[in-house]
C-alpha positions as CSV (number, residue, x, y, z in Angstrom):
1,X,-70.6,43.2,-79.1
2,X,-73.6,44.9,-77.7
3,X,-74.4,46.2,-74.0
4,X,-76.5,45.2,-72.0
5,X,-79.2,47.2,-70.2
6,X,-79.8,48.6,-67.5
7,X,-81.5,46.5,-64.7
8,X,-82.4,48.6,-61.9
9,X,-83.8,45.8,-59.7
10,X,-80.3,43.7,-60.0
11,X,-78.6,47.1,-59.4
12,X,-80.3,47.7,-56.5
13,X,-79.5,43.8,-54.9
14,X,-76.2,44.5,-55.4
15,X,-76.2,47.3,-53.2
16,X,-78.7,46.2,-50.6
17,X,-75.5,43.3,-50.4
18,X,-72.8,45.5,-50.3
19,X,-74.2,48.0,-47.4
20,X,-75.0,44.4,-46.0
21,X,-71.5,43.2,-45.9
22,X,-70.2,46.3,-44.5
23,X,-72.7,46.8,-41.8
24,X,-71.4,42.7,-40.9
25,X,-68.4,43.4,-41.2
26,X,-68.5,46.4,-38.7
27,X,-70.4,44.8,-36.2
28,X,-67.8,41.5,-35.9
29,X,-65.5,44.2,-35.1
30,X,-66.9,46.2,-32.8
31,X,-68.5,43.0,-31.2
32,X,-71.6,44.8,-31.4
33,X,-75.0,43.0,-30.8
34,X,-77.3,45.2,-33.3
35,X,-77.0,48.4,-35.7
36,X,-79.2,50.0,-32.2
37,X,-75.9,49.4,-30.2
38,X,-74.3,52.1,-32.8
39,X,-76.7,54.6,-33.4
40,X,-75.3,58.1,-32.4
41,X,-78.2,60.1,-32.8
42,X,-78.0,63.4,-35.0
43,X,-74.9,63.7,-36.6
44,X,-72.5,66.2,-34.9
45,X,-69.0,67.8,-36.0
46,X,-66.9,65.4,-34.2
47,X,-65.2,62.0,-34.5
48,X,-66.7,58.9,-35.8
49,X,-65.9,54.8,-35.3
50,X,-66.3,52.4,-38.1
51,X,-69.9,51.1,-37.6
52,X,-71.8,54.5,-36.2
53,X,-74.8,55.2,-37.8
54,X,-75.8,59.1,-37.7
55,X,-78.9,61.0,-39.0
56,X,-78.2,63.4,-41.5
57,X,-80.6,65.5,-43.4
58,X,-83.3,63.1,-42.8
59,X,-81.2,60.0,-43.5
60,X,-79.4,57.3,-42.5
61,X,-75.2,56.7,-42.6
62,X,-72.7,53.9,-41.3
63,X,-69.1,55.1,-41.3
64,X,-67.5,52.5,-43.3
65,X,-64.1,53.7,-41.9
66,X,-63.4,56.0,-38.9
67,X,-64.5,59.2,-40.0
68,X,-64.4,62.9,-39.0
69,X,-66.0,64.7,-42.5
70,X,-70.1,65.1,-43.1
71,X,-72.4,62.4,-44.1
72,X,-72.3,63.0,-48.2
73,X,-69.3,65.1,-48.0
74,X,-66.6,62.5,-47.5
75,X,-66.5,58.9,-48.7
76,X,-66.4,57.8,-44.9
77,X,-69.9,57.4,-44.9
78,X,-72.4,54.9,-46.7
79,X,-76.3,56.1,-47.0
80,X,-78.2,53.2,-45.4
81,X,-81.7,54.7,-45.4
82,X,-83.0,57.8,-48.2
83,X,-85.1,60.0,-45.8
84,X,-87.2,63.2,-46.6
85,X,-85.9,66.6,-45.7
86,X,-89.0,67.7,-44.7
């Protein structure tokens, strides 16, 4: 039996289609028209909905669940979009 390798390009469709299906999936239930409509801005100590999208140390999270815990701190949060921490 022998492994396969590694294949970073299929690795990273499967992940570009899971952060898609969650992103769907909060939308349809907050009847939201676009990620925009969900954008809270800088993220704050506070409490999250399923669906918000934060900046965080120069990227982007969705809270996949409601969430009250730091972007990269809790497993509330999914990174949509790497930034620089410049």
């Amino acid at each position: 039996m022998t492994a396969k390798a590694f294949d970073p390009v299929k690795f990273a469709a499967g992940v570009r289609e899971l952060v898609a299906r969650e992103v769907s999936a909060a939308l349809e239930e907050r009847e939201a028209k676009s990620l925009a409509d969900h954008f809270r801005g800088p993220w704050l100590p506070g409490q999250y909905k399923r669906g918000d999208l934060v900046q965080c140390a120069g990227s982007v999270w969705i809270a996949v669940e409601d969430a009250t815990g730091k972007p990269g701190g809790c497993s509330s949060w999914r990174l949509l979009v790497r930034g620089s921490r410049e």
